[in-house]
N, C-alpha and C positions, 0 to 999 in steps of 0.2 A: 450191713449187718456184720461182716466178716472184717470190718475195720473196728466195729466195735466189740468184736471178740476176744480181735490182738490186741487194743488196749487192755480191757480186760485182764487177758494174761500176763502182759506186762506191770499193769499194776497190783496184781496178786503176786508176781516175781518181786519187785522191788520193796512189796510188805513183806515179805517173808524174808528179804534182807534185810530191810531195817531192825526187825526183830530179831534174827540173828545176832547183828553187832549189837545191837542195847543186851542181849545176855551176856556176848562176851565180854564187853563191857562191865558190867554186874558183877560177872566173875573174879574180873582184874581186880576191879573197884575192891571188892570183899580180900583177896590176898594182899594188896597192899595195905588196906586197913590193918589184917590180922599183923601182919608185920612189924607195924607200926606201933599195935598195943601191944606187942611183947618188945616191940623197943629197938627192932630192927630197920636199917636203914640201909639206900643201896650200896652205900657205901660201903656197909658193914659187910654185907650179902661181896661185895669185890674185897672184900682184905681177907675174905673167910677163904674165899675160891680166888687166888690167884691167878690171872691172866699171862701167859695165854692160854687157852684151853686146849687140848688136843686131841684126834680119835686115831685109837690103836686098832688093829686086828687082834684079835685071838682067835684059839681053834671052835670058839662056839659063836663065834659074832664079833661086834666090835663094844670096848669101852671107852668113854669120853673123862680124859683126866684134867685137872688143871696143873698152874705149873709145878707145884709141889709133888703130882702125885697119886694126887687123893682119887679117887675113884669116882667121878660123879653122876653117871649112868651107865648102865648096862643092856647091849641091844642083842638079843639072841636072835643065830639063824641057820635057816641049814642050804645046803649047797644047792639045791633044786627045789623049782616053783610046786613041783607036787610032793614034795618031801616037807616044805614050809606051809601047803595047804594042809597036809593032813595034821600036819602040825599045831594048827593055827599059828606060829610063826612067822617071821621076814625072810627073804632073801637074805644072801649077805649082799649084792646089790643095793636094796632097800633099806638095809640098816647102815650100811655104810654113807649114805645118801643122809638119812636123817642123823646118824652121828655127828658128820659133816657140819649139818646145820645147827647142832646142839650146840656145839665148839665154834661156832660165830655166834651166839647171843648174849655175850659180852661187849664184843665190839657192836653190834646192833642197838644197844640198851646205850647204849653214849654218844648216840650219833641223834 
């Protein structure tokens, strides 16, 4: 019985993944189309945003620029975990972590 419980659970885990990825899939699926019927290509999406990308500090969080400049996210945070809870906020920790990774999905997207 209790073997077939942990399959069980396991296979409600592994549905609940597959469903996941067919949404996020879905999602992608749908932003790439939209791009496409206004004519956009990744290409375009790299000559618009210059590589390499970078993340700055500032005094409220970090922002991620490409090489021009341009401003292409904005991550707000404050210095302490109960100061960014009551906030609902990040860390600058946590923003700085996902800045990070904003400013690698150039090189990501080409590999």
């Amino acid at each position: 019985m209790r073997q077939l419980a942990i399959l069980s659970i396991i296979i409600a885990s592994a549905f609940e993944a597959a469903v996941l990825l067919i949404g996020v899939g879905i999602i992608v699926w749908g932003i790439i189309s939209a791009m496409q019927s206004a004519g956009m290509e990744w290409a375009t999406m790299a000559r618009r945003f210059p590589t390499p990308w970078r993340e700055e500090k500032f005094s409220g969080g970090y922002v991620v620029r490409d090489a021009t400049g341009q401003a292409l996210a904005y991550l707000y945070a404050r210095s302490t975990e109960s100061e960014a809870v009551e906030a609902k906020q990040l860390t600058f920790d946590e923003a700085r972590r996902i800045a990070v990774n904003i400013a690698r999905l150039p090189e990501l997207l080409r590999e």
